[in-house]
N, C-alpha and C positions, 0 to 999 in steps of 0.2 A: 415485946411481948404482946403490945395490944394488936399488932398487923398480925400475930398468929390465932389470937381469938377472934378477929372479924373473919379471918380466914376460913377458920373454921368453920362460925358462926355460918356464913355463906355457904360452906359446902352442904353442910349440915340441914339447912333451907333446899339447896336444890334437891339432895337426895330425898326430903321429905318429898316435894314439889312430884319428882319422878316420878318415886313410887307412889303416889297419889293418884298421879294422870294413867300409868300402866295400870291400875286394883281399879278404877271407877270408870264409868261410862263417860260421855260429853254431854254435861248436861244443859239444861234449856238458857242459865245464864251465858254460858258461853255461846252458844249460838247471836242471842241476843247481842254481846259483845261484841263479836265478828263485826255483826251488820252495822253496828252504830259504828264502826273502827272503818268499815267500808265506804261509809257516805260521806267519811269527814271530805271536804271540799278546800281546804288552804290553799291562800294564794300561793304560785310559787310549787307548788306541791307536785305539778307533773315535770318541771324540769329539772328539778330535785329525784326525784326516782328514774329520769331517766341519765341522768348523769350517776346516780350509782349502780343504776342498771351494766351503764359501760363499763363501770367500773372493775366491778364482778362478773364481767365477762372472762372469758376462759383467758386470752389472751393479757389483758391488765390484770386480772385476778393474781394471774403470775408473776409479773411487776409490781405490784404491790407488796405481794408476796416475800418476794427479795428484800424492796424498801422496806418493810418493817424491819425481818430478819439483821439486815445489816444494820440498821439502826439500833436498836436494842443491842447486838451483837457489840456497838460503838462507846454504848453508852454504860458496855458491859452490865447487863441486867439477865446475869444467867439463865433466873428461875423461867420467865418470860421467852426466853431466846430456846429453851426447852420447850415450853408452849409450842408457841410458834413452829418449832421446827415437825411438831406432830399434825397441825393443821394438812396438809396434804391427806394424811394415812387417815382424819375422820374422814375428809369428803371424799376423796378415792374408794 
């Protein structure tokens, strides 16, 4: 019962979240955010993004893709392996 009320709870948050960012403009904090989210400098940080750069290229995208799919599909975790299988149809 509690993994159905976090569930929830979660949805419930991003549908707020949604319809907040769709009713309201971008406002000056978020801008703000951006920039300071842009400067961060971490070590490590550019071959970190370009390795998931490749990752989520078209070609691994799709490999990965699978590897999930079948994985979950192994580990038989229905709800998930439903997920998953609609990924294509949002980014498509």
């Amino acid at each position: 019962m509690k993994k159905r009320t976090l569930a929830s709870s979660c949805a419930a948050v991003a549908l707020a979240l949604t319809v907040d960012t769709l009713l309201r403009d971008r406002g000056a904090f978020d801008e703000r955010l951006i920039n300071t989210v842009q400067r961060l400098d971490l070590p490590y940080l550019e071959p970190l993004l370009r390795a998931i750069n490749r990752v989520t290229s078209s070609p691994w995208a799709i490999a990965v893709w699978v590897f999930v799919l079948a994985t979950l599909s192994l580990s038989r975790q229905w709800l998930a392996v439903t997920a998953v299988l609609f990924v294509p149809v949002g980014v498509g």
